[in-house]
C-alpha positions in Angstrom: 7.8 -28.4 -24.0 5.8 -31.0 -26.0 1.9 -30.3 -27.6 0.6 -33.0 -24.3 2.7 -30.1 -21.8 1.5 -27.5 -23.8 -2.3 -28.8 -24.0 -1.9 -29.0 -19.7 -0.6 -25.6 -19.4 -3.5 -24.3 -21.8 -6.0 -25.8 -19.2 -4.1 -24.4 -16.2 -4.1 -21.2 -17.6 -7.6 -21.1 -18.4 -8.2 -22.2 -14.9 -6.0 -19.3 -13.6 -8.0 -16.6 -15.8 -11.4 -17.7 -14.5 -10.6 -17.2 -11.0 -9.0 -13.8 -11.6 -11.0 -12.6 -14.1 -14.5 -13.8 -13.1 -14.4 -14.7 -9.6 -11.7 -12.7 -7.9 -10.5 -15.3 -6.3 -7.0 -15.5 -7.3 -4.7 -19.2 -7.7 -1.3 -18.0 -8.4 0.2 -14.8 -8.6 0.8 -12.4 -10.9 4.4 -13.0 -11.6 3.2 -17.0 -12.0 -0.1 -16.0 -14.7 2.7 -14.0 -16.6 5.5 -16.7 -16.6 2.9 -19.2 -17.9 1.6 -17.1 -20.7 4.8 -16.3 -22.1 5.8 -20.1 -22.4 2.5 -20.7 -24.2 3.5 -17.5 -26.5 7.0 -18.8 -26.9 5.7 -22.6 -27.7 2.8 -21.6 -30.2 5.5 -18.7 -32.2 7.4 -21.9 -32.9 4.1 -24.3 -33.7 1.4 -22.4 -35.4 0.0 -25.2 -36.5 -0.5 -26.8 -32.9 -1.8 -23.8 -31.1 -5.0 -24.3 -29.5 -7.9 -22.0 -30.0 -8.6 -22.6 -26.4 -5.0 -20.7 -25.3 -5.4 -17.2 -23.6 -3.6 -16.0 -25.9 -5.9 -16.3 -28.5 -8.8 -14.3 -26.9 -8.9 -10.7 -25.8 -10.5 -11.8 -22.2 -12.1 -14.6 -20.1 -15.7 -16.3 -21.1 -18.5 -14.3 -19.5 -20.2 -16.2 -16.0 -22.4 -13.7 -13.8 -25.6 -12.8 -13.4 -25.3 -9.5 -15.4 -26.7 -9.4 -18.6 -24.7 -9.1 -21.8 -23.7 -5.6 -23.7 -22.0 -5.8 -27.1 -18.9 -2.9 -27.1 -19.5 -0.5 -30.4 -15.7 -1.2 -31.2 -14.0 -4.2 -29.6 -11.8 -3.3 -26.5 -8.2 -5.2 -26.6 -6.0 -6.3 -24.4 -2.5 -5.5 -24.4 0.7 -7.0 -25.2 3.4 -7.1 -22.3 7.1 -6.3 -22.3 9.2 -6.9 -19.3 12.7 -5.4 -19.9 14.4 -2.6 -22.4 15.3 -5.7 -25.1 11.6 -6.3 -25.3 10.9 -2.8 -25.4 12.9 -2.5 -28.5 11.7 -5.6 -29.9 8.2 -4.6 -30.2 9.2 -1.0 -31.6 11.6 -2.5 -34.4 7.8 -5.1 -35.1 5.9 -1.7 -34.9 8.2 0.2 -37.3 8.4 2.9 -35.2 11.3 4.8 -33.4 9.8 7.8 -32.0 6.8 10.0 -30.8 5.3 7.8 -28.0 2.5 8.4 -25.3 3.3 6.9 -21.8 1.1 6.9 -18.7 0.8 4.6 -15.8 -0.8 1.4 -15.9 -3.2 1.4 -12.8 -4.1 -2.1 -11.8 -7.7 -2.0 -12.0 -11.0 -3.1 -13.9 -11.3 -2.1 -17.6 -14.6 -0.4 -17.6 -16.2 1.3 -21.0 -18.7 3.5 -20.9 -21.3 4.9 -23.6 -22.0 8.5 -23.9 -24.9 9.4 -26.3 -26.5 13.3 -26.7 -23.8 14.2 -23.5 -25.6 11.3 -21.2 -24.3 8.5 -19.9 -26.4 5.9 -21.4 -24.3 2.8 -20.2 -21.4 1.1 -18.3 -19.7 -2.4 -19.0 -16.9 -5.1 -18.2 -14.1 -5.5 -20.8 -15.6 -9.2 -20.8 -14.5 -10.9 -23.6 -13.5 -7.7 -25.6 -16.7 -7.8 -27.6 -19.3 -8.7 -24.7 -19.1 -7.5 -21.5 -21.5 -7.3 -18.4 -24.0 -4.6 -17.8 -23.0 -3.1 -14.8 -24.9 0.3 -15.2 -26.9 0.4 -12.1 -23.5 0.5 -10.8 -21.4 2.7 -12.3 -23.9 5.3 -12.0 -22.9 5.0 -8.1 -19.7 6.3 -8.8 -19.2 9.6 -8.1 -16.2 10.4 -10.4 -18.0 9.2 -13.6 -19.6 12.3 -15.0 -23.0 11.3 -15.6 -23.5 14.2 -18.0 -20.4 15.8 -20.4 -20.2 18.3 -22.5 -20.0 16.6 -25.7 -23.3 15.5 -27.9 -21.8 12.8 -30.4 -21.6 9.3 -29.3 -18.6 8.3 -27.5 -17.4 5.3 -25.5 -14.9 6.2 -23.4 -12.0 3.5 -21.9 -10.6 3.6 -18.6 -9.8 1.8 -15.3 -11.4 1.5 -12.1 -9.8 1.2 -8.9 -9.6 1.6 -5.0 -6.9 3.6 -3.3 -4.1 1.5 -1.3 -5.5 3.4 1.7 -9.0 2.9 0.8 -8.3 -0.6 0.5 -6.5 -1.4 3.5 -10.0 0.5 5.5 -12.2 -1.8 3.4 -10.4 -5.2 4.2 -10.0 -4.0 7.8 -13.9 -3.5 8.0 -14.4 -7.0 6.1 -11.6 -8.6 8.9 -14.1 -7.2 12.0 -17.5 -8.3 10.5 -15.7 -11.6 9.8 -15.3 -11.7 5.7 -12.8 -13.2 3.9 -10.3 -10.5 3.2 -9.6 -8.9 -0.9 -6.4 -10.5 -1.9 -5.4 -7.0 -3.5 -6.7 -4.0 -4.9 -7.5 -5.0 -8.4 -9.7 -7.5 -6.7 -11.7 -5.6 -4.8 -12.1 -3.0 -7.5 -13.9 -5.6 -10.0 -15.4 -7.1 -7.1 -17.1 -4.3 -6.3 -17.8 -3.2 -10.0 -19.9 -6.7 -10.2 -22.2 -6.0 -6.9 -25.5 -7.4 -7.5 -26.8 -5.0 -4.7 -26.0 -1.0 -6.3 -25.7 0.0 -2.1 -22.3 -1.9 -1.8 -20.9 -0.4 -4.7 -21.5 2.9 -3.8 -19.7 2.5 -0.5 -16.2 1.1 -2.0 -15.1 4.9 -2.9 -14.3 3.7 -6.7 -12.1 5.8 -8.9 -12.6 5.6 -12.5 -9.1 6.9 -15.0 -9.7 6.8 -18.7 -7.2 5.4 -20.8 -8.4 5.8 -24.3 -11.4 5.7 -26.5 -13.8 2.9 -28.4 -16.3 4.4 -31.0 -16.0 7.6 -31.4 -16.3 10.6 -34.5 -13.5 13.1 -32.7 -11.0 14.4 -35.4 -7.9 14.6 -33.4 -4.5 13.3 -35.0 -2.6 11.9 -31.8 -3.9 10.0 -29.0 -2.5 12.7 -26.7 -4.8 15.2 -28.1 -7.7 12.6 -27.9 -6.9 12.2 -24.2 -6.4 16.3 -23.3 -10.1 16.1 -25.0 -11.6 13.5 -22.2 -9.8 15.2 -19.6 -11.9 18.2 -20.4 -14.9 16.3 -20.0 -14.4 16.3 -15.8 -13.0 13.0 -15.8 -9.8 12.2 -12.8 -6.9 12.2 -15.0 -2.7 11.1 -13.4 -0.3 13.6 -13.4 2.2 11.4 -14.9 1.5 11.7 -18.7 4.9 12.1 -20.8 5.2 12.8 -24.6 8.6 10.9 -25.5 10.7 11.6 -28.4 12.4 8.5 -28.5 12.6 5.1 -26.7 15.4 6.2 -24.8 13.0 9.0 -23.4 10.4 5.9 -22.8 12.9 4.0 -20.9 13.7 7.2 -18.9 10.2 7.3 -18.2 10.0 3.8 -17.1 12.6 4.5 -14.6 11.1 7.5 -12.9 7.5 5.9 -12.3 9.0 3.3 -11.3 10.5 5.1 -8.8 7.4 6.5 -7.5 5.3 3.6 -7.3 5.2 3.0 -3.6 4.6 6.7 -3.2 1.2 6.9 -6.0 -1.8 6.5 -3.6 -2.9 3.1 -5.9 -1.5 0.4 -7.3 0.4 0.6 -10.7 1.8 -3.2 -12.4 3.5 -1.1 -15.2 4.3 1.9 -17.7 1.8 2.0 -20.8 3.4 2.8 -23.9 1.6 4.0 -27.1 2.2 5.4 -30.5 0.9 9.0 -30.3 0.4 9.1 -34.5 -3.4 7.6 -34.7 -3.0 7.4 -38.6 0.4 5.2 -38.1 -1.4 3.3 -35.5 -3.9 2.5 -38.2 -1.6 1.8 -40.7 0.1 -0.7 -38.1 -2.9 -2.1 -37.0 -4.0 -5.6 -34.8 -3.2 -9.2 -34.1 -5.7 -11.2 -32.7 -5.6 -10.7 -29.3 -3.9 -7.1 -29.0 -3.0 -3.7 -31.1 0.6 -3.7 -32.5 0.7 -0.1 -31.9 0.6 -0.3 -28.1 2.2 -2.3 -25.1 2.3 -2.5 -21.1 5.3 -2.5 -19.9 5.1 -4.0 -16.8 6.8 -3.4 -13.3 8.8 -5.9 -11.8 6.7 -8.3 -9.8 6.4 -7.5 -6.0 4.1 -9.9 -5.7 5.2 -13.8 -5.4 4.0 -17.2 -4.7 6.4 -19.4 -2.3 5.7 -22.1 0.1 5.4 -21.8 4.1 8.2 -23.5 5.5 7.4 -22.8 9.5 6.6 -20.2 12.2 8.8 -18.6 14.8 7.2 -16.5 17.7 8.4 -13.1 18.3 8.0 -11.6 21.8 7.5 -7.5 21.5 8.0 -5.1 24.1 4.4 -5.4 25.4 4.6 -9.0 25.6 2.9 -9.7 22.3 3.5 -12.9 21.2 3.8 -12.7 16.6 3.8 -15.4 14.5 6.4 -14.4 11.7 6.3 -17.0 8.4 9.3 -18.5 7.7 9.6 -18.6 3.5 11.4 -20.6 1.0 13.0 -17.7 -0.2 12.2 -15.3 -3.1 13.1 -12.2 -4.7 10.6 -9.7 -4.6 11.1 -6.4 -5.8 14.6 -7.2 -6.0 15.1 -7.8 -2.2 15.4 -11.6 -1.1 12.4 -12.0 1.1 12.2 -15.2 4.2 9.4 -14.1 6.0 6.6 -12.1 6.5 4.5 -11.2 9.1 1.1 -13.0 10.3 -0.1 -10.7 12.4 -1.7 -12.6 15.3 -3.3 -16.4 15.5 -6.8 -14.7 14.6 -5.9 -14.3 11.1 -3.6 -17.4 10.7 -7.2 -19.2 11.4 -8.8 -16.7 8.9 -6.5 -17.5 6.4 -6.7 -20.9 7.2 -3.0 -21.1 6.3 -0.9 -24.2 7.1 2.6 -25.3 7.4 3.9 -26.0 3.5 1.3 -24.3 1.8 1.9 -22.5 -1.2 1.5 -18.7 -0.4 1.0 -15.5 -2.2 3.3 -12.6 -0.9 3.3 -8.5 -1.4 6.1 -6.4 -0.2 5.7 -2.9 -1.2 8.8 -0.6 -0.6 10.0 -0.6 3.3 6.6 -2.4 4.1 7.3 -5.4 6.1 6.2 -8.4 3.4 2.8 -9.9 4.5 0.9 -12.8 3.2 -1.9 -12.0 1.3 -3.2 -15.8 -0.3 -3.3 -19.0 0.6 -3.6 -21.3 -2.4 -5.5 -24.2 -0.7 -6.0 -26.2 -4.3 -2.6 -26.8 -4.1 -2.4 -28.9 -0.9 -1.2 -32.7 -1.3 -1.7 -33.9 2.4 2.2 -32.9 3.3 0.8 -29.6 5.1 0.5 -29.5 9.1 -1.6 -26.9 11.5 -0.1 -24.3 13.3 -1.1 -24.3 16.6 -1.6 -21.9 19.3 1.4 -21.6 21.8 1.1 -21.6 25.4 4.5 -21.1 26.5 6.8 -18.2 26.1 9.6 -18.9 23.3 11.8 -16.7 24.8 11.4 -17.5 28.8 9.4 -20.3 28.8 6.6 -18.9 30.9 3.1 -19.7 30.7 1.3 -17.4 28.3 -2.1 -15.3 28.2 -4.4 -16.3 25.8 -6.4 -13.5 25.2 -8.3 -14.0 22.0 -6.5 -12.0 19.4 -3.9 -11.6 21.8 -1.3 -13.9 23.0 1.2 -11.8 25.8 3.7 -13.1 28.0 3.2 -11.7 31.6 6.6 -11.8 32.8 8.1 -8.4 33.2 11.4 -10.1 33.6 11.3 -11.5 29.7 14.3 -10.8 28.2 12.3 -10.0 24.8 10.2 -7.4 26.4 13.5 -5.7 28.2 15.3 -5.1 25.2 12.9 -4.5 22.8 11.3 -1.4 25.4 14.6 -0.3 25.8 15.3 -0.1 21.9 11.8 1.4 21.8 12.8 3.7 24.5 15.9 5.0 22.8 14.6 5.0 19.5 14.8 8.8 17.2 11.0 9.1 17.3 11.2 8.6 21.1 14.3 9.4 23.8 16.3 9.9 20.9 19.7 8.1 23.1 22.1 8.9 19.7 24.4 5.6 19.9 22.4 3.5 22.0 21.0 0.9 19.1 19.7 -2.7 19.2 23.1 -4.4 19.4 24.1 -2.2 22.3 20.9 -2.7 24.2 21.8 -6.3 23.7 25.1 -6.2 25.0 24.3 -3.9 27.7 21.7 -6.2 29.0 23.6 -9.3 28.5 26.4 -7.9 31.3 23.7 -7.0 33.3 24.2 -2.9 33.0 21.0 -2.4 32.6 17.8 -4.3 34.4 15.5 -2.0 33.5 14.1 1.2 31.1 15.1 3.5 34.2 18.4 2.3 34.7 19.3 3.4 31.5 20.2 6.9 33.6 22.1 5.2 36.2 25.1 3.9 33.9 28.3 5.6 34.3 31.8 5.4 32.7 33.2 2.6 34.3 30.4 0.1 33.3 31.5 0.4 29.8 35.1 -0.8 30.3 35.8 -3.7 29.3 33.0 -4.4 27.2 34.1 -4.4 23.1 33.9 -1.8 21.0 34.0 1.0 23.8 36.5 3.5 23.9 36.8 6.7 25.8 35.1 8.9 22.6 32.6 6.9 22.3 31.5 6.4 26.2 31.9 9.7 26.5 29.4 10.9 23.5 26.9 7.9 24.7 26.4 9.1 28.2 26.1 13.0 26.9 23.7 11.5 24.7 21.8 10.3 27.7 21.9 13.0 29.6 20.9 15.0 26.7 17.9 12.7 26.6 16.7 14.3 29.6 15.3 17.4 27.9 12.9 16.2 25.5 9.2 16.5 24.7 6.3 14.8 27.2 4.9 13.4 24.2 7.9 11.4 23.1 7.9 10.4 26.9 4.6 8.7 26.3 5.4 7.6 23.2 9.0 5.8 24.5 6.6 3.7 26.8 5.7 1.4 24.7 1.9 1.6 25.6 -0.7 -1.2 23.5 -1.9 1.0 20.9 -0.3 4.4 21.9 1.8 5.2 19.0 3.2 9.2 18.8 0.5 10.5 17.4 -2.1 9.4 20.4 0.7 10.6 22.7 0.7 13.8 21.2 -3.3 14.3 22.1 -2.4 13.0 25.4 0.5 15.6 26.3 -1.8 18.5 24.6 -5.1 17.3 26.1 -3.8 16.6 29.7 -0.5 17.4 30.3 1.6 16.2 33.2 -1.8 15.1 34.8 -2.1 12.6 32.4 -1.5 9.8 34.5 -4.3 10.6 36.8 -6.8 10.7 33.9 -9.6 7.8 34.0 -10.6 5.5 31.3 -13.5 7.6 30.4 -11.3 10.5 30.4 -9.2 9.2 27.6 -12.3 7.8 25.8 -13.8 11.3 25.5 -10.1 12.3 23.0 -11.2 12.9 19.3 -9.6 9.3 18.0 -9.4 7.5 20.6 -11.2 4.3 21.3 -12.3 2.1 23.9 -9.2 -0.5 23.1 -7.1 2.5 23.2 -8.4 3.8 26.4 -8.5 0.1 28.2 -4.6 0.3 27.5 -4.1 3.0 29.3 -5.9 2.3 31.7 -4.4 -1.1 32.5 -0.6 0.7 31.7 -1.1 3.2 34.3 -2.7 0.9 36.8 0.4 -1.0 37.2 2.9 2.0 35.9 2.0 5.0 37.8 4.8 5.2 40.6 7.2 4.0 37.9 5.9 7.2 35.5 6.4 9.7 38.6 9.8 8.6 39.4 11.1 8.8 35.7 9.5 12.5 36.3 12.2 12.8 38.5 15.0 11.8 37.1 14.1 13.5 33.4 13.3 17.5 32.8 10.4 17.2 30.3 8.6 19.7 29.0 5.2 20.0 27.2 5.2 22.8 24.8 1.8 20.7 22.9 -0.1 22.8 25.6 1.6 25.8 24.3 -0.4 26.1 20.9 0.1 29.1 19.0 -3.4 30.8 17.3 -2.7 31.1 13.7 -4.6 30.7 10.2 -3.5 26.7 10.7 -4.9 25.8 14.3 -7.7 23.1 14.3 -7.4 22.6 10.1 -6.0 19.3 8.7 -2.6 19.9 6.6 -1.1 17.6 4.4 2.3 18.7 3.1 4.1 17.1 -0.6 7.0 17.7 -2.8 10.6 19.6 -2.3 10.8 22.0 0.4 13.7 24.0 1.3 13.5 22.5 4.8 12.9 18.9 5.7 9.0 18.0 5.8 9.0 17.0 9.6 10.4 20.7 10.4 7.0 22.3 8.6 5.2 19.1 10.4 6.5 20.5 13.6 6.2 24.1 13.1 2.2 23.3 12.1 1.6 21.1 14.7 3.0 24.0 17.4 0.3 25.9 15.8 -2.5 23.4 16.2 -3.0 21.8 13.2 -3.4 18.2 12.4 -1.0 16.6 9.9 -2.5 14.3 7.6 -0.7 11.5 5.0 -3.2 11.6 2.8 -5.5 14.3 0.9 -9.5 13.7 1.2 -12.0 15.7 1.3 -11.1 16.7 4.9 -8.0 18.5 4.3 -8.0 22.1 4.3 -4.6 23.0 2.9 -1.8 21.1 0.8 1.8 22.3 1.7 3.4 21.8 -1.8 7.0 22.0 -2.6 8.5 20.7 -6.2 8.3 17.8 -7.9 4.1 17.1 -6.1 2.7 14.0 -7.4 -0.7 12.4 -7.2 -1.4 14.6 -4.1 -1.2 17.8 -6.0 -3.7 16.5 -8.7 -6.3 14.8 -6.0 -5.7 18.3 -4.1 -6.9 19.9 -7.4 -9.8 17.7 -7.4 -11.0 18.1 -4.2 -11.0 22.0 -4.0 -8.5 21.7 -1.5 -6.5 25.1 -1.0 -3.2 24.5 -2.0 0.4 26.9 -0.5 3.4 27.2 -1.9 6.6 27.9 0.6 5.7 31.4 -0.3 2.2 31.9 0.4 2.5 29.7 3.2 4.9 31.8 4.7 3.0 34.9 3.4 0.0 33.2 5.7 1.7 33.1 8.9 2.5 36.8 8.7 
């Protein structure tokens, strides 16, 4: 690039750190921000005598614009540099000098936060801001409920960490935000320093903040490793990761790298990277600073799963309720090393919130098996080539006239091949009927000869309409109708679950079969209102379902032998308590989900202050430390077992 290139990309990034930094409002992604400062980097190694003094690079953070007032750090708090693969790794260990002993921990993606202890109080909170001055955001950080406000330690101390919102904390936020009508946090990092910067202390308090030192600023400790400064702070009462590794070499680093990586989808927040320190704090001094970062130190980031590409169209999807989807059709790109095309849109309600359009540049997440989603639109970008997307009124698949219900769009025909197929493959499904070698493309071709009209007919095929049709041979017709009739014995539950019911999902069918039993179906909407859970959407659904479905539910009674052993709860130490179960057991996890819901218990995902027992096997993660915590009583296999008897 030449210095007039460089000079533009100098202003875009400065234009790209405001709007993250200071307004939390996003323009490009992650992966973009970090591409652009590296070809700054790479331009102003080669031309130190055209670098600008305007250039990211040369200042720790953004320029401080808020209504907070300004707090000077005892010690300046630095930024960090970045390394992206094991070459750079090694590159900035040969720079450093050093070849062994090195701290690792996550690197949550959060707001940098310092705080000031003085005499064991917390005298003060502030924004990283410019690395020298931040904001003043005490008033709010004393809403936190993790910061200790007192600690057992009199010297004065500024302590370094990074505050952040759970994944599943976020996803409650943004869906409170969608139904009061606000514009939605792009991602977690967002709403964490969005919240940190509340001019009103209430909001803060209600964004369930977590706060995870990192490190230290001033401070008179007289500790020799950073690892032994960081056990210190832990001791303090401060929320500390369970993934902390002391590694001998880089090759232990790299091994390291590999392993969080591997659990970043399972963590319960969001983690861009691995941070990687020299333990020695005399060698750290000895190696000392640049201007923007320490030498001794370095993120080493995750690969991006988060990417900007451009909308290239819609398609509707019909479901098996006659939900009409809009699904985004994406110039591909590689996220997470999966080659993504679209993402989901959810329903024309939040295409208007988005105010997304046709060949607009678009931020997307994908985050293990999560379906990608679109999480930014990047409206400064436009150039007058984008078009609306409109609202459809006629089926895509049939061709009948839609119902526009708001949120909603269904098609009403029963006969829609969409809705057919997609109930039966519903129907069949492991978590429903359970019909072993009766998948999607066999549903297809099944329905496409016309052996099957409908869910119920599904029990009516016999030997003979399989011949002919490819693939089928006398093995495999054989262990497909066995497999039906098989299908026959199963669980009310899953019944109600295999319906396809708006908003009835396996858990709500599990209340239903426990709560009512076979009488379900004769159960009002009031009725179904009064389960713990359920709502009035969910209790509309059913009521609408079973007006239309009843005769249809008592003749599949008929034809299947279902049992409901839900109303068969036995009494034990479990019944009525929330469980949640982690780590190796020496059965599969949905065996001791089963066993415990038999016995009355609720299964949770997640630990809060709600859950009554963690099931823990080997290998726990973040769950075991949260359980710790929260007080939460936590089994081994043994004393679990031991409890039952």
């Amino acid at each position: 690039m030449d210095y007039k290139e460089y000079l533009e990309k100098v202003s875009l990034a400065k234009k790209y750190a405001l709007a993250y930094y200071q307004k939390d409002e996003p323009l490009a992604s992650d992966e973009e921000y970090d591409k652009l400062i590296r070809e700054l980097r790479a331009f102003e190694n080669d031309n130190k005598s055209l670098i600008s003094s305007d250039s990211p690079n040369q200042n720790i953070g953004s320029v401080i614009q808020s209504e907070f007032k300004k707090i000077k750090h005892l010690s300046k708090m630095w930024s960090m540099e970045d390394v992206f693969n094991e070459e750079e790794l090694r590159a900035w260990a040969k720079r450093a000098k050093c070849d062994k002993d090195f701290f690792v921990e996550p690197k949550f993606d959060g707001a940098s936060l310092n705080l000031l202890y003085e005499n064991g109080v917390l005298i003060s909170g502030a924004t990283r801001g410019d690395g020298e001055l931040g904001e003043d955001i005490s008033l709010n950080v004393l809403e936190i409920d993790n910061i200790p406000k007192n600690i057992n330690y009199k010297e004065r101390i500024e302590i370094r960490g990074e505050v952040l919102i759970l994944k599943s904390d976020f996803d409650t936020l943004n869906e409170m935000r969608a139904k009061e009508g606000l514009s939605l946090f792009a991602n977690p990092r967002n709403a964490a320093s969005g919240s940190l910067r509340q001019l009103d202390t209430s909001i803060t308090k209600q964004r369930k903040l977590k706060f995870y030192p990192w490190g230290v600023g001033e401070h008179s400790l007289h500790f020799e490793k950073h690892s032994e400064i960081m056990a210190f702070v832990r001791s303090l009462g401060f929320l500390y990761d369970d993934f902390i590794r002391i590694c001998k070499n880089l090759d232990e680093v790299l091994s390291s790298y590999k392993e969080l990586l591997n659990l970043r989808d399972e963590k319960a927040m969001m983690m861009d990277g691995m941070v990687v320190r020299i333990d020695d704090l005399k060698l750290c001094e000895e190696i000392g600073y640049t201007v923007k970062f320490p030498k001794f130190m370095a993120a080493f980031k995750f690969p991006a799963i988060e990417k900007t590409t451009r909308l290239l169209g819609v398609n509707l999807q019909v479901g098996r309720s006659g939900v009409v989807t809009p699904v985004a059709i994406l110039e591909p790109v590689s996220l997470d090393g999966v080659t993504v095309k679209s993402a989901t849109l959810h329903n024309f309600d939040e295409i208007a919130r988005l105010d997304i359009m046709i060949n607009d540049y678009v931020s997307v997440i994908r985050s293990g098996d999560v379906i990608p989603k679109i999480t930014n639109v990047y409206k400064d970008r436009r150039q007058g080539l984008e078009s609306k997307i409109s609202r459809p009124k006629f089926c895509p698949v049939c061709s009948s006239e839609l119902l526009d219900e708001g949120a909603l769009i269904k098609c009403q025909n029963l006969d829609c091949e969409a809705r057919l197929v997609n109930l039966v493959i519903h129907f069949v499904s492991k978590k429903c009927m359970n019909i072993d070698g009766l998948g999607e493309n066999i549903a297809e071709l099944l329905y496409k000869h016309k052996k099957i009209s409908s869910i119920e007919s599904i029990y009516s095929l016999k030997a003979e309409d399989f011949e002919n049709l490819e693939g089928f041979k006398d093995k495999k017709i054989n262990n497909l109708l066995s497999s039906i009739e098989s299908s026959k014995d199963n669980e009310l539950f899953r019944f109600i679950s295999a319906l396809g019911i708006e908003h009835i999902g396996e858990v709500a069918a599990k209340k239903i079969a426990s709560s009512f039993g076979f009488e379900w179906i004769e159960k009002t909407k009031e009725d179904f209102e009064n389960l713990e859970g359920f709502g009035e959407q969910m209790a509309f659904s059913l009521q609408d379902f079973l007006a239309v479905n009843k005769g249809r539910i008592l003749h599949f009674y008929d034809i299947l032998r279902l049992k409901n052993t839900q109303q068969n709860i036995q009494n034990s130490p479990f019944t009525g308590k929330t469980v949640v179960i982690t780590g190796t057991l020496s059965k599969p996890r949905d065996e001791f989900k089963i066993m415990l819901e038999n016995m009355g218990a609720k299964i949770s995902s997640s630990i809060s202050s709600k859950t009554d027992f963690l099931l823990c096997g080997k290998e726990a993660g973040s769950k075991l430390s949260k359980a710790k915590d929260l007080g939460v009583r936590i089994l081994n296999e043994e004393e679990f077992n031991s409890l039952l008897k």
